[in-house]
N, C-alpha and C positions, 0 to 999 in steps of 0.2 A: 367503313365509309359512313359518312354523317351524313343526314338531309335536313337542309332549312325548311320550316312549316311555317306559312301565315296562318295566325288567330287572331281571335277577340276576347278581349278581357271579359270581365263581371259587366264592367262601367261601357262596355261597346267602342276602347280603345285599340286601334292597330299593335299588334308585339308579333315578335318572331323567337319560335324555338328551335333548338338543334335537337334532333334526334339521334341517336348514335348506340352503337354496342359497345360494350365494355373488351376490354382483351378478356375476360372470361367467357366473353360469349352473352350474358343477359343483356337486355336492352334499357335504357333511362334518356333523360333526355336535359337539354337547360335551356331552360326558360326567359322572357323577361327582356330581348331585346328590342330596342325601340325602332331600329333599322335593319333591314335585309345583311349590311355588306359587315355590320358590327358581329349580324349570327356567323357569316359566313371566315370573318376574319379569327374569329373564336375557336369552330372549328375547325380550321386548318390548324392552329396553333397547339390547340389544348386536346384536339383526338388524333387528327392526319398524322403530323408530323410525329406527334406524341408515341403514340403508337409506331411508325415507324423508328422511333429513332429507340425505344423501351425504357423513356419515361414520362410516361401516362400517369397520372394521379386522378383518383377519382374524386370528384367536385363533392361529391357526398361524405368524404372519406372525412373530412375536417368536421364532421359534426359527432364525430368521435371523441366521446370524454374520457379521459385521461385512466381517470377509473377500471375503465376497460382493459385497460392496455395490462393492468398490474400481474393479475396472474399470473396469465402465459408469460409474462416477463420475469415474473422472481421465479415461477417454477422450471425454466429454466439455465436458472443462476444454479438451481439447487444442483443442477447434474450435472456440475463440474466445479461449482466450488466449495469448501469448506463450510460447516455451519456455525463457525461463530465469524465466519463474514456472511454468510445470508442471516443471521438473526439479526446482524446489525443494519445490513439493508429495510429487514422488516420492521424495526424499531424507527430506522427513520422516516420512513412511509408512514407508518402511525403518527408520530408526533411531527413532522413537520411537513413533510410534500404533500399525504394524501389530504390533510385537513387544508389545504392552501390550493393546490390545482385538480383533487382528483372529480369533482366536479364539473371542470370547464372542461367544455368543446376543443381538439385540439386546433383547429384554427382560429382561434380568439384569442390566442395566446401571441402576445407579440415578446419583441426582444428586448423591448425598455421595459414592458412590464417584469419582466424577469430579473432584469437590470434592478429595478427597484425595489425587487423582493430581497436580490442580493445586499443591496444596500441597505434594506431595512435588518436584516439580520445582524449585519457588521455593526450597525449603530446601536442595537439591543446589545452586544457586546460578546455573541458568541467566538468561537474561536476561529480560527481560518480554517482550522480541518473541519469543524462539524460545519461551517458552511461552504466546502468545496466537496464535503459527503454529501450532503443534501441537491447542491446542484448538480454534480455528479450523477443525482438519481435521474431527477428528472430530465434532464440531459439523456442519461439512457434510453427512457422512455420515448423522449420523441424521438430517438434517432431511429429506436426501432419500428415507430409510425413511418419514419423517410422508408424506412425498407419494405414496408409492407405499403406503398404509394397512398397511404390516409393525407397527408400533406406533402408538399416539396421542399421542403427546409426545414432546419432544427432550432426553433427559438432561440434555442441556447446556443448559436453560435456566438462567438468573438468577443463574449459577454467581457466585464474589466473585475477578475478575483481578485481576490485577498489574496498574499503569498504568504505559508506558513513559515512561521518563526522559528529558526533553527532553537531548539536546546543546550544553553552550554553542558558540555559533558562533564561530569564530574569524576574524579580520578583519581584511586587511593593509592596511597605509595604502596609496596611492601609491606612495611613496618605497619600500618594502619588495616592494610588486610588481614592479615597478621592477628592480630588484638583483635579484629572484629569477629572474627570467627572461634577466635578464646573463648569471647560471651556468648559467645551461640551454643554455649549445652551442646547436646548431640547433634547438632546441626550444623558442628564443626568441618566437618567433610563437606557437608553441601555447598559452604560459603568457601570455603579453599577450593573447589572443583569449579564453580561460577566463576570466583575471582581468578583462577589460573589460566582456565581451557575458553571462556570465553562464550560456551553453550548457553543458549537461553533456556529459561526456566523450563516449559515445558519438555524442551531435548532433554534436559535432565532428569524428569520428573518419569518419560516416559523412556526410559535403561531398563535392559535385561541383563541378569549377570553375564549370559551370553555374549552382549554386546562388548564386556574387558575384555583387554590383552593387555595382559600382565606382561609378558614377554617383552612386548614392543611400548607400552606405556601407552594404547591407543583406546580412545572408546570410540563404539560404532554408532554415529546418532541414526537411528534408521526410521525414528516415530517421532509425534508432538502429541502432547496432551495437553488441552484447554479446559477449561470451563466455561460451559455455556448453557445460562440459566441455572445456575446452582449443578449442574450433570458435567462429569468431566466424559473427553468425548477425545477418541483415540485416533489421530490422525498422522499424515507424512508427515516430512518436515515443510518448513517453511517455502521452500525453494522444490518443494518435492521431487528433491535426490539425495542418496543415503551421500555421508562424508564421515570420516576420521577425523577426529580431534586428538591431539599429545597431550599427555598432561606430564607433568615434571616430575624427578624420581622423590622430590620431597610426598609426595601420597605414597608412593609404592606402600608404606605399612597401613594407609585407609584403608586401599583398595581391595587391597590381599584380605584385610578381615572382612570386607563388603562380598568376596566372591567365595571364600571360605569356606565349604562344605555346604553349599547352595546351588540349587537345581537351576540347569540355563535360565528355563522360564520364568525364576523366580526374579520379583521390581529388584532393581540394582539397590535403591533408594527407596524406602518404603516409610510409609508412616506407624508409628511403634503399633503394633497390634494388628499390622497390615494393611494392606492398599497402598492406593497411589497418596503421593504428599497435595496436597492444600494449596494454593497457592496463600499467602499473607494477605492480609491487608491492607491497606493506605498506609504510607511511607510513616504519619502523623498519626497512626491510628492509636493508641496505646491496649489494645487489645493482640496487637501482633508481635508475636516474637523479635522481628526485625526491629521494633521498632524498641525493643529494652536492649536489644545487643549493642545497639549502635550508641543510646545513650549511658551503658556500663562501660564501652569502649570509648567514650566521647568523641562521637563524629557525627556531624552535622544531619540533623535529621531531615533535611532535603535528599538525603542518599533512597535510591530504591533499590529494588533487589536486581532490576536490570540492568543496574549502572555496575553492577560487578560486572559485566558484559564488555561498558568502556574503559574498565579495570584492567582486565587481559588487555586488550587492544592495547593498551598504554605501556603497560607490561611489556609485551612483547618487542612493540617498537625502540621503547627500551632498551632491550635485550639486544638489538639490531639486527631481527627481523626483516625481509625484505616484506613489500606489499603485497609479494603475489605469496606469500608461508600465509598471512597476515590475512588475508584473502577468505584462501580455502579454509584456516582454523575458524574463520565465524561464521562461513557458508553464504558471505555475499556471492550476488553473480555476477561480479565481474571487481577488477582492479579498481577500475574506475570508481565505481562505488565507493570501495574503501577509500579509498582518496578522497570523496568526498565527503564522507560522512566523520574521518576520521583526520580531516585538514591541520589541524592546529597540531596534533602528533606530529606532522612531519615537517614541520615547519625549522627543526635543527637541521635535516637534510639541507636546506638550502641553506643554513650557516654555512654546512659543511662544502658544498660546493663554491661558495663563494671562495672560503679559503683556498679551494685544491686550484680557482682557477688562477688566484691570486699567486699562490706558490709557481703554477706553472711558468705564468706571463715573468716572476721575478727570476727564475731559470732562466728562460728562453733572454730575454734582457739581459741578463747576467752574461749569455756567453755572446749573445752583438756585439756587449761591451768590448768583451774582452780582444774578439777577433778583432774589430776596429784598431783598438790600442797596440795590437803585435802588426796589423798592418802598418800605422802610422810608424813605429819603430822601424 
């Protein structure tokens, strides 16, 4: 329940405050109205009904800066998700959200200004993902002040992003995979098992011998390994659920000498002298192996090592593969996905279908014709 109080100011001016409890139970009060029925309208709106209906925001709660919020926020990012997605949450709190709002009250923050921040970013020229990372963040943040009733609304609602720019895929033939993995020295296997099966670096990086079947041609991806901060750090898969990948009977003789008188637990794939492999460096780097193989095999040094990922894909579709084989061998989750991300692969299916519908319609036409004609005789 609230009660209106009459007072006097400093200056010996009439004002009216509300007094009121909080749903916790402590008591505060607001201040500062110049008329009885403005206190009274207040609170009915903003504690009566507030409270009954269970959302009550505390008037104080807006003077919350942002800053506050961070902790309890990434620290519990940390307890479910991966740490080279929270380093990269941490990295952009440093460098762009906390040095820009962590400062500000979170009611001082309105929605143009956010607006403008956005825009100011896009104009400095970053890219559409590190500026839908960064709003993203702080997006988070006040969503979780709406939840914890600091304010009633999220700045960042319905704000106008940038939409990220698809990548065209790049896609080797055969023949090009092929050679490219000639040039790669002992890293012949690794670049034919990328460019066949379709596994991202890490799935393959993080193989036990364990994980072959030589029998059935299957490897078990059942780990990821990243690096994050120079520490490589042993994780699910991406989609954190183990899957089967085929790989083609052209490895059968890779494999068999990869699992060859070697203990389950030993890396499938190891770096000469042991451990997990490195991932390379920049596509352009000339300090990275990738990047002498491709120019000994002359192919375009725009290629990276995960574009052997849209290699397979290509491959396979190729091969004529349905979407859902096509699906499960990359470990999207769902068809859809690959459809989408893999559009222009299937873009001969609808060759194909134009013609079967074409064939049909000159059938079915074909015998109108003819019935017509033995009628009219």
């Amino acid at each position: 329940m609230a009660n209106v109080v009459k007072y006097r100011t400093a200056k010996g001016e009439n004002r009216y405050r509300v007094r009121y409890r909080k749903p916790d139970g402590t008591q505060t009060d607001k201040r500062g109205f110049r008329r009885k029925i403005d206190a009274e309208n207040w609170a009915a709106e903003h504690v009566t009904i507030a409270k009954a209906t269970n959302s009550y925001v505390d008037p104080q709660g807006g003077r919350v800066k942002v800053e506050a919020l961070w902790p309890a926020w990434i620290a519990a990012k940390r307890t479910r998700c991966k740490k080279s997605y929270t380093n990269t949450l941490e990295q952009e709190w440093r460098v762009r959200v906390g040095p820009k709002w962590g400062s500000r009250e979170l009611s001082s923050i309105s929605n143009s200004e956010v607006q403008e921040w956005v825009a100011a970013m896009s104009a400095a020229g970053l890219s559409a993902s590190v500026i839908l990372r960064a709003e993203a963040l702080l997006s988070g943040l006040c969503r979780q002040a709406v939840k914890d009733r600091l304010i009633g609304a999220d700045p960042c609602d319905d704000l106008e992003l940038p939409k990220k720019k698809r990548k065209e895929h790049r896609y080797l033939s055969m023949t090009e995979l092929i050679r490219l993995a000639e040039t790669s020295g002992w890293r012949r296997p690794i670049v034919l098992v990328l460019g066949l099966t379709g596994m991202r670096w890490g799935e393959l990086v993080g193989l036990r011998v364990k994980d072959a079947n030589l029998e059935r041609r299957r490897l078990w991806i059942r780990r990821n390994v990243v690096e994050v901060d120079g520490e490589l750090v042993v994780n699910t898969p991406k989609s954190d659920k183990w899957r089967q990948v085929v790989y083609p009977a052209i490895l059968d003789d890779d494999m068999r000498s990869l699992v060859d008188g070697r203990k389950p637990d030993d890396i499938l794939f190891e770096q000469p002298g042991g451990g997990f492999l490195r991932r390379t460096h920049g596509p352009k780097s000339s300090s990275s192996w990738f990047y002498w193989a491709k120019k000994h095999a002359d192919i375009d040094n725009e290629l990276t090592v995960h574009d052997l990922r849209h290699t397979a894909a290509s491959l396979m579709v190729r091969a004529g593969a349905n979407v859902k084989a096509v699906q499960r061998q990359l470990g999207h989750t769902s068809a859809a996905m690959t459809l989408d991300v893999y559009a222009d692969l299937f873009d001969d299916d609808l060759d194909a279908v134009g013609e079967a519908v074409n064939a049909m319609l000159l059938e079915n036409v074909g015998k109108m014709w003819a019935k017509e004609t033995s009628e009219a005789a």
